[in-house]
N, C-alpha and C positions, 0 to 999 in steps of 0.2 A: 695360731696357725699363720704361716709366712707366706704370702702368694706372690705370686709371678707373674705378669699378666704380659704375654709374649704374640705377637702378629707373627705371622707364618705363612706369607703368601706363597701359595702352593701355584706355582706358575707349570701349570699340567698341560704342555704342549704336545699334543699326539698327534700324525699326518697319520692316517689308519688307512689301509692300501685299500683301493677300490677294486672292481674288477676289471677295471681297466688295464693299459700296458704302462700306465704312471706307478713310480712306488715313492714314498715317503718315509721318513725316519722320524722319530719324537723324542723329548727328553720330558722328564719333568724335573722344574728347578725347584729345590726347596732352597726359600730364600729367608731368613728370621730377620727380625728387628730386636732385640732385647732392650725391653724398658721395665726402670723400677726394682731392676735383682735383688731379689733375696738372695740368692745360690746361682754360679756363672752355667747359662744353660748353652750347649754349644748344639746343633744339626750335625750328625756324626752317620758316614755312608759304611753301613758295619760289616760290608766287603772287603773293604780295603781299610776303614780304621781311619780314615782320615776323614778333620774337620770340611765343612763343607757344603754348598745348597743343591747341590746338583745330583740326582740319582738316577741312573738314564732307565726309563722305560723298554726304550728298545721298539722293535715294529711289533703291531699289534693286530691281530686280523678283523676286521667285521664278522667273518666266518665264528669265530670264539662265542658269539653271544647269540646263539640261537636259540634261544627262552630267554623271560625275564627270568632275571636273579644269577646268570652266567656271570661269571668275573674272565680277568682279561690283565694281563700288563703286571703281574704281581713285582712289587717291588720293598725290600726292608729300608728303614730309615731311622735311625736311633736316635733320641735326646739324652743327652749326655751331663749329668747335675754332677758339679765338680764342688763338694764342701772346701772350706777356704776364708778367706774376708768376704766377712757380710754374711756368711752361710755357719752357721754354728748349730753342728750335728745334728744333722738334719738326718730321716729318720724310716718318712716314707712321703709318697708323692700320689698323687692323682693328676690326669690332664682330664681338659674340655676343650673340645674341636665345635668350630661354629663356622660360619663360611660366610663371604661376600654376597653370594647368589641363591643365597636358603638354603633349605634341604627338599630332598623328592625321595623317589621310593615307598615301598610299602614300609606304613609307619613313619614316613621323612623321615629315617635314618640316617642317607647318605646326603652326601654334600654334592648341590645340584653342580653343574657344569656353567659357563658361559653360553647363551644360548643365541642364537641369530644368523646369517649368511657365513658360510663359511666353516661353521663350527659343528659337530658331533652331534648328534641328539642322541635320546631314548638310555642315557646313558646317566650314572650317580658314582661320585667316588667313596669307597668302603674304605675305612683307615680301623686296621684289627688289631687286638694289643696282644705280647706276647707269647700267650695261650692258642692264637686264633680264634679271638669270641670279638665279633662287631662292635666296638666302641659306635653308641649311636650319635647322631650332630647333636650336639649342646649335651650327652649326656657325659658324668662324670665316668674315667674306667675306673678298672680296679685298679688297685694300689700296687705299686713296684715298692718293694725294699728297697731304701737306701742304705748305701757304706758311709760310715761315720768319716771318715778319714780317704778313702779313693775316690776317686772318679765313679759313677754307674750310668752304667749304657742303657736308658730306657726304651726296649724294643718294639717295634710297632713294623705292621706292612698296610702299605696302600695299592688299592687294584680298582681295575672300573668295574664298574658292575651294573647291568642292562636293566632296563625299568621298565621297558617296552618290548612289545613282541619284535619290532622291527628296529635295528641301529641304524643310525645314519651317520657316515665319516665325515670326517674333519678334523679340522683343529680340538683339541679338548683342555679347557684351561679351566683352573678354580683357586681360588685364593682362599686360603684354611687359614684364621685367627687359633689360637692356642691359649689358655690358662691353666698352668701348673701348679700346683698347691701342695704347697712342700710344709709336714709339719715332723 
């Protein structure tokens, strides 16, 4: 089996509009490190098709997450395993998502937030693969087919999703570590 073992800081910037007369915009950046390649793994925005860390979230309401377990901010983001040097037919793939800041949620599934003055609370980011079935933190998903010979766009969305009866706005940021397992 051929692993990949890829940092992915998920730099999850949200200004989430209060109800105040202030509004706020957010993005979140997907940013990769690639270390150790077996197969060239690229962050690919499957909007527009191009390489890239940026996937903008867009404005997000506190309004949205009125129960725990609400999502909010859905947004796709693809990994993209290009067979090539180094990568010899390769076949199928699994990822493992872990995060800087733990996990929370029922069952710590989601990947907790940055937490302190200024920042979001009551809130866990959900990363779903592309079925829409919850990749849990640290757990392996199912497996995508890989093309022996093209490019494959490994499809995934990430959305906030409320942990608490009550949200609190801010900033929202979480740094998401990655390992691919390409066999």
């Amino acid at each position: 089996m051929k692993q990949s073992l890829l940092a992915l800081p998920l730099g999850l910037l949200l200004g989430m509009a209060a109800t105040s007369a202030f509004a706020t915009t957010g993005t979140i950046n997907f940013e990769g490190m690639i270390t150790d390649i077996t197969c060239p793994i690229e962050i690919i925005n499957p909007e527009t098709g191009a390489p890239g860390n940026l996937v903008r979230l867009g404005r997000v309401s506190k309004s949205l997450f009125a129960a725990v377990g609400d999502e909010g901010g859905h947004r796709d983001f693809a990994m993209r395993v290009t067979p090539g040097t180094g990568c010899t037919a390769p076949t199928k793939a699994t990822v493992k998502f872990t995060g800087v800041h733990g996990s929370t949620g029922t069952g710590n599934t989601l990947h907790a937030l940055r937490s302190g003055g200024g920042y979001a609370s009551g809130l866990g980011l959900a990363i779903k693969d592309n079925k829409g079935a919850l990749i849990g933190y640290g757990v392996e998903s199912a497996e995508y087919a890989l093309d022996e010979n093209d490019p494959t766009d490994m499809l995934f969305t990430a959305a906030y999703k409320s942990t608490l009866p009550a949200v609190g706005t801010g900033a929202a940021q979480v740094e998401v570590a990655f390992v691919v397992n390409i066999t």
